[in-house]
PQR file of N, CA, C, O and H, with PARSE charges and radii, in Angstrom:
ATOM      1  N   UNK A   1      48.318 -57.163 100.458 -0.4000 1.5000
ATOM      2  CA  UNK A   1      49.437 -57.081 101.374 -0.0000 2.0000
ATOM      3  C   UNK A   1      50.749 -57.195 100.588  0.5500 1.7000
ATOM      4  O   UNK A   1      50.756 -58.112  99.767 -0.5500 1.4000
ATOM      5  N   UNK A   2      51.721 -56.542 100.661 -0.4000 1.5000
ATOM      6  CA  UNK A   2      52.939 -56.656 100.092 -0.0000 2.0000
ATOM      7  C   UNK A   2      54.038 -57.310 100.751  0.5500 1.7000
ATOM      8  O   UNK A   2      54.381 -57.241 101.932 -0.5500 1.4000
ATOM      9  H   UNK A   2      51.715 -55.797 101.327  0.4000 1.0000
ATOM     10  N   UNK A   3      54.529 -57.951  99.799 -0.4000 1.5000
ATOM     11  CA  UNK A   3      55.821 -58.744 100.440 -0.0000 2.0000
ATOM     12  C   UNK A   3      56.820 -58.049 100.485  0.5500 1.7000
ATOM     13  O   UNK A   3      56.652 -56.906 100.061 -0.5500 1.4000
ATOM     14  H   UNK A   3      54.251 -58.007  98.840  0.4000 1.0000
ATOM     15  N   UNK A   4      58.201 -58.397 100.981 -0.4000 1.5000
ATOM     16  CA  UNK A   4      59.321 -57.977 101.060 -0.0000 2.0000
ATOM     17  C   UNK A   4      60.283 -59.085 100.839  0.5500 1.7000
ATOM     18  O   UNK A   4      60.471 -60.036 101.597 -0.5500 1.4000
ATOM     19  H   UNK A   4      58.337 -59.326 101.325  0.4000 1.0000
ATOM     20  N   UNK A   5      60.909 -58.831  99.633 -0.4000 1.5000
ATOM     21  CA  UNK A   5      61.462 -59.147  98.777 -0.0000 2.0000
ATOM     22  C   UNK A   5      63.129 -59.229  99.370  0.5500 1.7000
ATOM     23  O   UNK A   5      63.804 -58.249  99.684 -0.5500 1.4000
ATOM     24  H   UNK A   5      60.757 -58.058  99.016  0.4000 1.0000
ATOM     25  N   UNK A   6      63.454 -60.302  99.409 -0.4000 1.5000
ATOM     26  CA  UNK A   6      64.714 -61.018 100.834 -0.0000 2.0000
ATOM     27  C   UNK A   6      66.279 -59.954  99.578  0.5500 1.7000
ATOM     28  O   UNK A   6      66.285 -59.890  98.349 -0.5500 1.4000
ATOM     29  H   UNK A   6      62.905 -61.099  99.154  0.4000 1.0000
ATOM     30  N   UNK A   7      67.221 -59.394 100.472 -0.4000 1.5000
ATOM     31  CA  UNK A   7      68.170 -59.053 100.034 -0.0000 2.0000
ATOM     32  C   UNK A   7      69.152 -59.881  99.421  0.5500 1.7000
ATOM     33  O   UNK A   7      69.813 -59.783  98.387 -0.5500 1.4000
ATOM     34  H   UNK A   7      67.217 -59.446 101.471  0.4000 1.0000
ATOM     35  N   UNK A   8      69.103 -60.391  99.974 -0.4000 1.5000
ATOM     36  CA  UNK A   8      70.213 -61.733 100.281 -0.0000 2.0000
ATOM     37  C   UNK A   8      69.775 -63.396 100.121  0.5500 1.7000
ATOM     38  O   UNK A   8      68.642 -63.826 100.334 -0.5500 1.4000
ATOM     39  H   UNK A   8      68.566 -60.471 100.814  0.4000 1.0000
ATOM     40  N   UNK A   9      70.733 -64.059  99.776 -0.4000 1.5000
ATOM     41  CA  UNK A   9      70.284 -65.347  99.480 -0.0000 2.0000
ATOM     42  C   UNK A   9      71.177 -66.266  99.956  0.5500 1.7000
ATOM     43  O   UNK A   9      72.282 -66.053  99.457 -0.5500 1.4000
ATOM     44  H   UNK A   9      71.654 -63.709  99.603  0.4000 1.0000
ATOM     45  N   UNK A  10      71.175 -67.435 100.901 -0.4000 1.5000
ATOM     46  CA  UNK A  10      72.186 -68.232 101.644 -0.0000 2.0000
ATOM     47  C   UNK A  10      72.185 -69.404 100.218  0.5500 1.7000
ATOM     48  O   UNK A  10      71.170 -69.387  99.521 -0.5500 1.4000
ATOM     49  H   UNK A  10      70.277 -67.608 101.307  0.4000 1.0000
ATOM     50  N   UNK A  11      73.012 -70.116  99.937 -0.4000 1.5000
ATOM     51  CA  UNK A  11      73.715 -70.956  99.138 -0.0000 2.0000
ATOM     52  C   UNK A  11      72.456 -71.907  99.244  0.5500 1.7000
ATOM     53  O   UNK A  11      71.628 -71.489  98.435 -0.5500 1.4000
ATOM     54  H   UNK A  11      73.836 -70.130 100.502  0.4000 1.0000
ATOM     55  N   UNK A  12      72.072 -72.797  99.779 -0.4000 1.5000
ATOM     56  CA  UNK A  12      70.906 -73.627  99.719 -0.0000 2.0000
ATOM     57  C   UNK A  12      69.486 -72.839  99.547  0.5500 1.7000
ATOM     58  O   UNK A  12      68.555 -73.499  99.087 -0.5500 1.4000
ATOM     59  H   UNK A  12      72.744 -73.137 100.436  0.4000 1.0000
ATOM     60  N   UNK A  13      69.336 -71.930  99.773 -0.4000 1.5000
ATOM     61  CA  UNK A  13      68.408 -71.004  98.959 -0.0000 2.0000
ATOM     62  C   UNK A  13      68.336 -70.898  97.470  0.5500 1.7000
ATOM     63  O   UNK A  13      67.545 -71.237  96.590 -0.5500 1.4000
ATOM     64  H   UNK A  13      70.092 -71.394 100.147  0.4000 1.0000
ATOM     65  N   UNK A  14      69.542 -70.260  97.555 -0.4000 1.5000
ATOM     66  CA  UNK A  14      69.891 -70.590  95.508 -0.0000 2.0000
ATOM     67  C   UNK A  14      69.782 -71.754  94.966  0.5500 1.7000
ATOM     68  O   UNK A  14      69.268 -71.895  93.856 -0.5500 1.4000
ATOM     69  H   UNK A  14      70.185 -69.985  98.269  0.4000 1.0000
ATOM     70  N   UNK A  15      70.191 -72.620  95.584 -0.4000 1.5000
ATOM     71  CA  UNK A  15      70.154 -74.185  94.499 -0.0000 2.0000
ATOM     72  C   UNK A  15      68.970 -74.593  94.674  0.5500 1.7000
ATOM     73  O   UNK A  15      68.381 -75.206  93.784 -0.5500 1.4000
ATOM     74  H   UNK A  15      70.608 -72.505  96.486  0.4000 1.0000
ATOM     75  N   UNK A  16      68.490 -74.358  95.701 -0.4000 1.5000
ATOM     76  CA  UNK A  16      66.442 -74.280  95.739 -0.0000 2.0000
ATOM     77  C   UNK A  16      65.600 -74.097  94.378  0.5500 1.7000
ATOM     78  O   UNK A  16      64.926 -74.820  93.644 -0.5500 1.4000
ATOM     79  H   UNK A  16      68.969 -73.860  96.424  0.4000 1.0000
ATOM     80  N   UNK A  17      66.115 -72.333  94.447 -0.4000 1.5000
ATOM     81  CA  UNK A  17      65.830 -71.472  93.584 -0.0000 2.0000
ATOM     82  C   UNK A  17      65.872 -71.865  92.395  0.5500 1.7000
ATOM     83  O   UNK A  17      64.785 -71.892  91.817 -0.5500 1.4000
ATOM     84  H   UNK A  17      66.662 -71.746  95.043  0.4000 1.0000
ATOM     85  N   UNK A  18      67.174 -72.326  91.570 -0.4000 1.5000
ATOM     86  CA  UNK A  18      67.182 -72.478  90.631 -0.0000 2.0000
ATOM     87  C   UNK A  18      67.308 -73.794  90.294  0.5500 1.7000
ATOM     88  O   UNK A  18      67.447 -74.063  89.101 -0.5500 1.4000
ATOM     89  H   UNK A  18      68.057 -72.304  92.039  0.4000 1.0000
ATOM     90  N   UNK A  19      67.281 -74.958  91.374 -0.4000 1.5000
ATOM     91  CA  UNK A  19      67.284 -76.447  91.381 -0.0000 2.0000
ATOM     92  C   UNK A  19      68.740 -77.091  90.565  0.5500 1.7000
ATOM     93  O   UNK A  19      69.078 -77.939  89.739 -0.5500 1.4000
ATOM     94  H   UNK A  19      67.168 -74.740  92.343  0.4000 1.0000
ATOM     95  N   UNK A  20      69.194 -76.211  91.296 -0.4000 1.5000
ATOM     96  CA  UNK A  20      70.753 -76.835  91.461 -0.0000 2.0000
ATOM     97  C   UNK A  20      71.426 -77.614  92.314  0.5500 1.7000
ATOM     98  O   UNK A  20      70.688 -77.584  93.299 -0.5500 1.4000
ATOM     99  H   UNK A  20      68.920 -75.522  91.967  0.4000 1.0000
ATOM    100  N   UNK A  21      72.588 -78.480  92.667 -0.4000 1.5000
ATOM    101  CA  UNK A  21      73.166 -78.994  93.676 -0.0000 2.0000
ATOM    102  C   UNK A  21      74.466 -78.009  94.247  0.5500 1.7000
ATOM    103  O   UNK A  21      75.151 -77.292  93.517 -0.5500 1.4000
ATOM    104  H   UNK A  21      73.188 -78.504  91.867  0.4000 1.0000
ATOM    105  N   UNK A  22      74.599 -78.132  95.466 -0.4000 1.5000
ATOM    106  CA  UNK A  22      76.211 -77.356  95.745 -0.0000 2.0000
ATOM    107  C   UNK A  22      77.115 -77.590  95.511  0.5500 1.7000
ATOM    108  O   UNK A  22      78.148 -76.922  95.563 -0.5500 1.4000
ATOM    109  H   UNK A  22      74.042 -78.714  96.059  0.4000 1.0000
ATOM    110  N   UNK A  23      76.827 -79.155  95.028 -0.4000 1.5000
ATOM    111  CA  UNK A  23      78.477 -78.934  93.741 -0.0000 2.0000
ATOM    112  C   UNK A  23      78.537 -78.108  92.593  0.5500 1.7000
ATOM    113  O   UNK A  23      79.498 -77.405  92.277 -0.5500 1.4000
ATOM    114  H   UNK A  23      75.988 -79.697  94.986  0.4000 1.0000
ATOM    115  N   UNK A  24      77.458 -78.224  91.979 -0.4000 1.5000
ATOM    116  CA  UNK A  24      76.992 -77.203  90.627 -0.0000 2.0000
ATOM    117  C   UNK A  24      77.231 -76.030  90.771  0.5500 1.7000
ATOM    118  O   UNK A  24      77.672 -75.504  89.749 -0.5500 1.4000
ATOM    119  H   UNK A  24      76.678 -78.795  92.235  0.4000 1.0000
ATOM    120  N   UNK A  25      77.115 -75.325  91.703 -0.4000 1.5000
ATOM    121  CA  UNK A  25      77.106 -74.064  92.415 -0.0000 2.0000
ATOM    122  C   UNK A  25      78.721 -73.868  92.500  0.5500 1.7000
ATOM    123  O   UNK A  25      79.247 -72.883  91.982 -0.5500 1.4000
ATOM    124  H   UNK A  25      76.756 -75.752  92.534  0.4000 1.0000
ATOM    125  N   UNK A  26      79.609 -75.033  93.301 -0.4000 1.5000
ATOM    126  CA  UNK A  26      80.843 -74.189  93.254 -0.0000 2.0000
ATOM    127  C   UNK A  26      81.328 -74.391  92.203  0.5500 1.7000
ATOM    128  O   UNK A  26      82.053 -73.497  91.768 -0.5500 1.4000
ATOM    129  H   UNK A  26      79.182 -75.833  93.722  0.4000 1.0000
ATOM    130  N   UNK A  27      81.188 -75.290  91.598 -0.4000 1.5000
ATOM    131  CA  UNK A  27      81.913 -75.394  90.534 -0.0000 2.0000
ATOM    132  C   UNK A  27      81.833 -74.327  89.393  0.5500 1.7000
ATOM    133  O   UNK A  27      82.865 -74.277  88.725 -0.5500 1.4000
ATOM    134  H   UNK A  27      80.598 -76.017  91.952  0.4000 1.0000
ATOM    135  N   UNK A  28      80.811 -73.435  89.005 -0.4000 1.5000
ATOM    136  CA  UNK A  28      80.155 -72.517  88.547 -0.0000 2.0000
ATOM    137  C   UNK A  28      81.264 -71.464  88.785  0.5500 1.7000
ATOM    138  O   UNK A  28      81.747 -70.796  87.870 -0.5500 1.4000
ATOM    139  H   UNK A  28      79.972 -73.475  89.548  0.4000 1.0000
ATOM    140  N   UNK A  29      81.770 -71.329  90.579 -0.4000 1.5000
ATOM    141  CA  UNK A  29      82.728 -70.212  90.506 -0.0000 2.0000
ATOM    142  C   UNK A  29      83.957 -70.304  90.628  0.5500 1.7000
ATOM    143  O   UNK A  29      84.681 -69.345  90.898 -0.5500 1.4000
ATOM    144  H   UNK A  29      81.377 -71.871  91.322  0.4000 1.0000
ATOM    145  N   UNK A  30      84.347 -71.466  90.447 -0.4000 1.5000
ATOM    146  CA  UNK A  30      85.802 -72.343  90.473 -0.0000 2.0000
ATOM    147  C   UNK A  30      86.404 -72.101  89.104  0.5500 1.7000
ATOM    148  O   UNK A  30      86.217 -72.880  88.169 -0.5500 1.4000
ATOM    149  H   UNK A  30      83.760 -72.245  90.228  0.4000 1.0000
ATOM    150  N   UNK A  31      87.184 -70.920  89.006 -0.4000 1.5000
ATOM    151  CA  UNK A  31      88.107 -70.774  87.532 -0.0000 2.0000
ATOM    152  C   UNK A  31      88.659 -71.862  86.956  0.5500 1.7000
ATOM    153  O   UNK A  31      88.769 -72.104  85.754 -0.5500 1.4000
ATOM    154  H   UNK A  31      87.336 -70.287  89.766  0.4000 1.0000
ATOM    155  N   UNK A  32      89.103 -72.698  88.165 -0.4000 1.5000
ATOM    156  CA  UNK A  32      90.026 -73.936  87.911 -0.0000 2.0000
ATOM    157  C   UNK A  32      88.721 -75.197  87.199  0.5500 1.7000
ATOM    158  O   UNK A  32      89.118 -75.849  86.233 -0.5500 1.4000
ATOM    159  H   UNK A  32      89.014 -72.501  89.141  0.4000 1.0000
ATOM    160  N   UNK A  33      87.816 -75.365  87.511 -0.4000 1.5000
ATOM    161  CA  UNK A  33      86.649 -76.133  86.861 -0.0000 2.0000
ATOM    162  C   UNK A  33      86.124 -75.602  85.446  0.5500 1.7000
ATOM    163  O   UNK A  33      85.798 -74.454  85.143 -0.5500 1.4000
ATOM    164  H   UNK A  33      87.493 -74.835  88.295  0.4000 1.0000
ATOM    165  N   UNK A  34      86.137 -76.938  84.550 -0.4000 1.5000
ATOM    166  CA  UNK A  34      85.560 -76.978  83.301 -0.0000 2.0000
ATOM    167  C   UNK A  34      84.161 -76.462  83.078  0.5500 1.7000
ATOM    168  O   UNK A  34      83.570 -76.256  82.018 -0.5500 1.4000
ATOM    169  H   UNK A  34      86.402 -77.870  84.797  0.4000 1.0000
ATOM    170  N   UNK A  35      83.764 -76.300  84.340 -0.4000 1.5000
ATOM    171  CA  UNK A  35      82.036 -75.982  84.377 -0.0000 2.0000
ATOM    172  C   UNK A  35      81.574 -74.347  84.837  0.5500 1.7000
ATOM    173  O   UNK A  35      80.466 -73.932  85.178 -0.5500 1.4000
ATOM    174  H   UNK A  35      84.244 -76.468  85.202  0.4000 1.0000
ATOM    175  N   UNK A  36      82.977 -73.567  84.689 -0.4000 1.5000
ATOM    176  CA  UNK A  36      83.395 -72.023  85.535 -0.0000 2.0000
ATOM    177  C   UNK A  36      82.158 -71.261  84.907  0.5500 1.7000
ATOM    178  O   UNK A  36      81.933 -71.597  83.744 -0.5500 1.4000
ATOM    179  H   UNK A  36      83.876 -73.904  84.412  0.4000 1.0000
ATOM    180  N   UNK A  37      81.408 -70.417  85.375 -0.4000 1.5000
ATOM    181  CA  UNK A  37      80.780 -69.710  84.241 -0.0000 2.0000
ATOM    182  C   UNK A  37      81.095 -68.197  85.189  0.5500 1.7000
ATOM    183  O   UNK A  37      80.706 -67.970  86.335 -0.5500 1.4000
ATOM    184  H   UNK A  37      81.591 -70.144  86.319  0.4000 1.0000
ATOM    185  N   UNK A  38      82.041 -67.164  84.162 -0.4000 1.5000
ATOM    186  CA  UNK A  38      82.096 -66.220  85.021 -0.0000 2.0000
ATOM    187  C   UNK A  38      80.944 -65.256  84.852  0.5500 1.7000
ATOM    188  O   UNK A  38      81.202 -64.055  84.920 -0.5500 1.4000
ATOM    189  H   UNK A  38      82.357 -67.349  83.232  0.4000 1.0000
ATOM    190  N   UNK A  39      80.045 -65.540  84.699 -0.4000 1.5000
ATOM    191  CA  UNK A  39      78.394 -64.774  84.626 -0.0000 2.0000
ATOM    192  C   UNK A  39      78.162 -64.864  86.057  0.5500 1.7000
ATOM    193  O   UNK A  39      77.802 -63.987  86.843 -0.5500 1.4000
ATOM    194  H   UNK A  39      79.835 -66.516  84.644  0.4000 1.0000
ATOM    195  N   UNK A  40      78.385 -65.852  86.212 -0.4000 1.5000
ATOM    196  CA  UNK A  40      77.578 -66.744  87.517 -0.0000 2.0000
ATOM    197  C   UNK A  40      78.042 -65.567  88.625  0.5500 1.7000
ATOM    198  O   UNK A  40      79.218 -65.220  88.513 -0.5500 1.4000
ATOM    199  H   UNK A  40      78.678 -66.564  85.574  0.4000 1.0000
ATOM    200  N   UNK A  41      76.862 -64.583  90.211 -0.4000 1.5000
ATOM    201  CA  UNK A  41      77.313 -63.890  90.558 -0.0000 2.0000
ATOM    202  C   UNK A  41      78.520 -64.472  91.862  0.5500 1.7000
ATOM    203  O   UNK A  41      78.503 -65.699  91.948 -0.5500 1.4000
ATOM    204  H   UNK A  41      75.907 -64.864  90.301  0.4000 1.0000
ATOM    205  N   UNK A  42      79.321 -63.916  92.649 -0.4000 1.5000
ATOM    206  CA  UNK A  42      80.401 -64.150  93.509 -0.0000 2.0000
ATOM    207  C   UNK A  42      79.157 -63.942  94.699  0.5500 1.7000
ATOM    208  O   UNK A  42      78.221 -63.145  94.769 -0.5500 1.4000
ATOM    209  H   UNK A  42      79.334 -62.918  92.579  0.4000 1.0000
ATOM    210  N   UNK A  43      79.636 -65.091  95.616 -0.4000 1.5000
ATOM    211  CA  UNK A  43      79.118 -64.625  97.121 -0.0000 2.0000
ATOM    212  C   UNK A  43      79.795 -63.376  97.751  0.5500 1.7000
ATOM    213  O   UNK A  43      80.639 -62.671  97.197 -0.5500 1.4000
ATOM    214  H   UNK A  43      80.396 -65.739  95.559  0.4000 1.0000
ATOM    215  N   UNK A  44      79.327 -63.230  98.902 -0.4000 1.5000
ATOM    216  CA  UNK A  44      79.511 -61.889  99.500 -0.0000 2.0000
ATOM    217  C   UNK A  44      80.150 -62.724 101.011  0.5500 1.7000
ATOM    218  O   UNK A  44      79.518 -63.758 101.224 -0.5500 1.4000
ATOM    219  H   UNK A  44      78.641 -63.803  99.352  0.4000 1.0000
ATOM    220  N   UNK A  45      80.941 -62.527 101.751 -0.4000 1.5000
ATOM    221  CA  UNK A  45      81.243 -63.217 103.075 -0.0000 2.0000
ATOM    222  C   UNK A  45      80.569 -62.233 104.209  0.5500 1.7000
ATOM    223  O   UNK A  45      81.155 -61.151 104.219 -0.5500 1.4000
ATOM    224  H   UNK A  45      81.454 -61.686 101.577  0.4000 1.0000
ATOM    225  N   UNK A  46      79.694 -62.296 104.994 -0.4000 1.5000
ATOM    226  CA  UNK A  46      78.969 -61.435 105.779 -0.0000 2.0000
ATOM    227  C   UNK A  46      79.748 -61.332 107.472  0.5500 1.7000
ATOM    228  O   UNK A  46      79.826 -60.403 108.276 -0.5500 1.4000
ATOM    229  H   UNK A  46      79.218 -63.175 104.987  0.4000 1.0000
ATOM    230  N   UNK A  47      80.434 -63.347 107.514 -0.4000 1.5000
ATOM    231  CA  UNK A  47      81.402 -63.572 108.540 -0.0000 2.0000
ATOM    232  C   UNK A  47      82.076 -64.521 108.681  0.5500 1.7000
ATOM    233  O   UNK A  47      82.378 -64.993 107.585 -0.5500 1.4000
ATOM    234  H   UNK A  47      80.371 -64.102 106.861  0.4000 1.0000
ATOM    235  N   UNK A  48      82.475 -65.053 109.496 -0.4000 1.5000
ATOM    236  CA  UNK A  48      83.320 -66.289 109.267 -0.0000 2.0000
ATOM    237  C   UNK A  48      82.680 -67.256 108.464  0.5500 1.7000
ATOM    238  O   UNK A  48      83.211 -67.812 107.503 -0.5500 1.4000
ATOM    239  H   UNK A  48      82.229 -64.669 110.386  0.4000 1.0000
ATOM    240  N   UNK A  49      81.467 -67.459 108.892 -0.4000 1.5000
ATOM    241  CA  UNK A  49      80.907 -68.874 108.829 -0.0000 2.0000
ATOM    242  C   UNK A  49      79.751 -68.670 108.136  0.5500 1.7000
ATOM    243  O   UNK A  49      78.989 -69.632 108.041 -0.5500 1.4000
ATOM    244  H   UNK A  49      81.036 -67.008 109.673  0.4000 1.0000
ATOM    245  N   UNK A  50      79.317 -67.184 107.409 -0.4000 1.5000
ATOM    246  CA  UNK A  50      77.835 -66.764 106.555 -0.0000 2.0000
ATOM    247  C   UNK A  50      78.385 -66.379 105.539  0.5500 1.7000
ATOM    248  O   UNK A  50      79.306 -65.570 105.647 -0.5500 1.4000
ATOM    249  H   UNK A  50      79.936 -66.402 107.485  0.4000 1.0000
ATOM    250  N   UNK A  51      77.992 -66.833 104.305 -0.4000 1.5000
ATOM    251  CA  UNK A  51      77.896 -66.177 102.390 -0.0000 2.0000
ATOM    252  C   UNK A  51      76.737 -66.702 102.376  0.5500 1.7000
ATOM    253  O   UNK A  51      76.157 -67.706 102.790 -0.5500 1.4000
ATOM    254  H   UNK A  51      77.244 -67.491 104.217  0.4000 1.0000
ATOM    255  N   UNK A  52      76.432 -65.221 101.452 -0.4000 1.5000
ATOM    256  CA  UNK A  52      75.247 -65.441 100.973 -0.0000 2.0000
ATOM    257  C   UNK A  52      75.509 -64.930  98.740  0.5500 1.7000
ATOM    258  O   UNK A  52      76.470 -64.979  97.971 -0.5500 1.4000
ATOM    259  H   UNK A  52      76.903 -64.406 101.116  0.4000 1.0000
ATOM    260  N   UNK A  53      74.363 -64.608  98.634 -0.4000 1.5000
ATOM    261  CA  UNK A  53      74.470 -64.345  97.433 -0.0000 2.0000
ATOM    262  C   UNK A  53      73.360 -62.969  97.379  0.5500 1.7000
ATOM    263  O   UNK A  53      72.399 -62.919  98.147 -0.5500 1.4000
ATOM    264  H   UNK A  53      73.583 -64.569  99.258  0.4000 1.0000
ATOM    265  N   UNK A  54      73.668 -61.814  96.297 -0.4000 1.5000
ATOM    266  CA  UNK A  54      72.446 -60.831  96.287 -0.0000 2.0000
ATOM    267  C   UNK A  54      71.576 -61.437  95.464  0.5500 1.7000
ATOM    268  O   UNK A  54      71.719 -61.903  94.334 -0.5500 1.4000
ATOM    269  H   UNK A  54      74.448 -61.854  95.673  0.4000 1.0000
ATOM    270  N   UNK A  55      70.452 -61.351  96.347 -0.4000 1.5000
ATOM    271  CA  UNK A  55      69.490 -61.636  95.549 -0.0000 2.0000
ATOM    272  C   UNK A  55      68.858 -61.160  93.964  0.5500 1.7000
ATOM    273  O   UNK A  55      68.422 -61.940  93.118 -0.5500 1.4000
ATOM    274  H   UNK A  55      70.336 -60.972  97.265  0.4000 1.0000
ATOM    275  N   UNK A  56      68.944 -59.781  93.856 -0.4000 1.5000
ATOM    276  CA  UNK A  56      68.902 -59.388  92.579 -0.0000 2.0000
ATOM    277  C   UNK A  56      69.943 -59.587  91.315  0.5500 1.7000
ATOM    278  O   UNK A  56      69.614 -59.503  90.132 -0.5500 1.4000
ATOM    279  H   UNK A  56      69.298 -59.146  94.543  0.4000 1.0000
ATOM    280  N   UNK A  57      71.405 -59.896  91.861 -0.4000 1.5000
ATOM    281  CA  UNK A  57      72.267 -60.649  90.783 -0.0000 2.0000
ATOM    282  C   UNK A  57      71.775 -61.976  90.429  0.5500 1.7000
ATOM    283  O   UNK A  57      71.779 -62.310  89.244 -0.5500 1.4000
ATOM    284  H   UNK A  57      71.673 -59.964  92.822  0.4000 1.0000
ATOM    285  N   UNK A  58      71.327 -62.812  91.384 -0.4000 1.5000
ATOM    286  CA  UNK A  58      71.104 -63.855  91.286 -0.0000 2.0000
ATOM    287  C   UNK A  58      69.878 -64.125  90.015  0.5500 1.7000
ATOM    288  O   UNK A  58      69.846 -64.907  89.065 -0.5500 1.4000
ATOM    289  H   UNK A  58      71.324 -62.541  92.347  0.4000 1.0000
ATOM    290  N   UNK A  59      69.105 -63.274  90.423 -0.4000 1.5000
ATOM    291  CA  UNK A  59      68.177 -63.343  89.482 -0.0000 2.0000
ATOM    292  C   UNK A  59      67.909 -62.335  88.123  0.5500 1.7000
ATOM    293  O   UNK A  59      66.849 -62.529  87.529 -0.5500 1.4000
ATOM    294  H   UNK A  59      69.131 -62.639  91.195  0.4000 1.0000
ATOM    295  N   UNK A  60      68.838 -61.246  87.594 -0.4000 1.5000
ATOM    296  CA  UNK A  60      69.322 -61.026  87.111 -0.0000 2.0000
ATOM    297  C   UNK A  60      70.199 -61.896  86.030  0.5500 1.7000
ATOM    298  O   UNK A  60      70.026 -61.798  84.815 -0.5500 1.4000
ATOM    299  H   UNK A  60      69.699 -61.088  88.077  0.4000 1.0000
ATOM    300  N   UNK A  61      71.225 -62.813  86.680 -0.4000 1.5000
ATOM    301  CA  UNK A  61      71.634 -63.898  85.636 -0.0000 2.0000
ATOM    302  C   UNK A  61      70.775 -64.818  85.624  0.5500 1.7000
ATOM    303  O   UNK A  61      71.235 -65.200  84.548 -0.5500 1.4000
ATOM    304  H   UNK A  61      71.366 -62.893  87.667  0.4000 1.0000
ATOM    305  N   UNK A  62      69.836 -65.641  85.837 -0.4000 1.5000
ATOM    306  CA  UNK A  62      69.053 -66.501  85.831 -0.0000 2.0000
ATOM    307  C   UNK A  62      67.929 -65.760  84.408  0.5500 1.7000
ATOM    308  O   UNK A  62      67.703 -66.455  83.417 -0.5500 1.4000
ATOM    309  H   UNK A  62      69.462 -65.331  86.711  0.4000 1.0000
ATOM    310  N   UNK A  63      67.349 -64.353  84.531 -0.4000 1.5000
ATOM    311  CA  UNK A  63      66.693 -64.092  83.201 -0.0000 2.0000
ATOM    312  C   UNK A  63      68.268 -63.895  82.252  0.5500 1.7000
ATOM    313  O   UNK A  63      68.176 -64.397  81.132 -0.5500 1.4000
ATOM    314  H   UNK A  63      67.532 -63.789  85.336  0.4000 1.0000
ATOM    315  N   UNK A  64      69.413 -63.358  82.506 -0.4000 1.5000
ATOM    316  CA  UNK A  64      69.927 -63.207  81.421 -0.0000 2.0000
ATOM    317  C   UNK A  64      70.171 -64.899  80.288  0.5500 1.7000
ATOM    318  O   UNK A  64      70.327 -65.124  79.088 -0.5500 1.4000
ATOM    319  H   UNK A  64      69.488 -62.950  83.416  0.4000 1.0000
ATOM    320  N   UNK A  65      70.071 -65.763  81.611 -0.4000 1.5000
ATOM    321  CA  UNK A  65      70.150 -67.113  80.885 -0.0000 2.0000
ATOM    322  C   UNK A  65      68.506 -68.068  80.076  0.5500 1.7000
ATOM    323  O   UNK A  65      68.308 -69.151  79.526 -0.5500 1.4000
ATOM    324  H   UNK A  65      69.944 -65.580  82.586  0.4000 1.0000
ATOM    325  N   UNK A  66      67.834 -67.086  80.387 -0.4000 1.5000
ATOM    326  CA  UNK A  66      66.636 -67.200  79.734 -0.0000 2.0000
ATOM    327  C   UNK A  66      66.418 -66.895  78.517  0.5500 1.7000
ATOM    328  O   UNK A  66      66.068 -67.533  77.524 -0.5500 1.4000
ATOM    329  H   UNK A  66      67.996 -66.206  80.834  0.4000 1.0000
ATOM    330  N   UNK A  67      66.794 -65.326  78.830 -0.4000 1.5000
ATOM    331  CA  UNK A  67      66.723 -64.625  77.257 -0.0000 2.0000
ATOM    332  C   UNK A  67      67.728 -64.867  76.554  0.5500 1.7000
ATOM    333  O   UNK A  67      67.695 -64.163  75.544 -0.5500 1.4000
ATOM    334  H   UNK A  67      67.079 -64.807  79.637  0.4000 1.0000
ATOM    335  N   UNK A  68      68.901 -65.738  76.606 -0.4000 1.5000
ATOM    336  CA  UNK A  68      70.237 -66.811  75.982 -0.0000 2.0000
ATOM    337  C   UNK A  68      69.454 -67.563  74.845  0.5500 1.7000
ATOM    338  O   UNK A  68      69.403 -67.603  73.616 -0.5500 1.4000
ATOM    339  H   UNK A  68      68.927 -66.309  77.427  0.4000 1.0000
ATOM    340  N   UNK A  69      68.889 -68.119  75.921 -0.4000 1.5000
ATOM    341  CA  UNK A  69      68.180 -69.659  75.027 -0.0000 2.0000
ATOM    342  C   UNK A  69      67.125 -69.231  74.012  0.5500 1.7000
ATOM    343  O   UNK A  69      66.821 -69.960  73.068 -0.5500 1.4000
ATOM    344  H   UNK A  69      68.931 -68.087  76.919  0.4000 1.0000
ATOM    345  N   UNK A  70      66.500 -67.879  74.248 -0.4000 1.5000
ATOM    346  CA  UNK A  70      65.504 -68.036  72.748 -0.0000 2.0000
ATOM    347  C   UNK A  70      65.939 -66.859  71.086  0.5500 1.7000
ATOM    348  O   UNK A  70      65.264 -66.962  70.062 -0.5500 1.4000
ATOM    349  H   UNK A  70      66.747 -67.287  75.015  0.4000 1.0000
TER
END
């Protein structure tokens, strides 16, 4: 049976994902923070009150930070 592979990723999904906290997370896209990494991908605003993240950027930088370390 094949899965289907989610487009999109809500903010507590990601820090799931990669076992992060949501401070870690904004701070990641906060220029003004010592911890900025502009790798890191930008949410998307879907509406007032929904960002999510694409799922394939997301994981996309997550191997690019893999293949970093060796």
């Amino acid at each position: 049976m094949n899965t289907i592979k989610p487009l999109h990723l809500r903010g507590a999904e990601v820090d799931t994902l990669i076992g992060i906290g949501k401070t870690t997370r904004f701070s990641w896209q906060d220029p003004k923070s010592p911890y900025y990494d502009p790798t890191w991908p930008l949410p998307i605003r879907l509406g007032t009150r929904k960002t999510v993240y694409i799922a394939d950027e997301v994981e996309a930088w997550l191997k690019a930070r893999l293949l970093a370390r060796s």
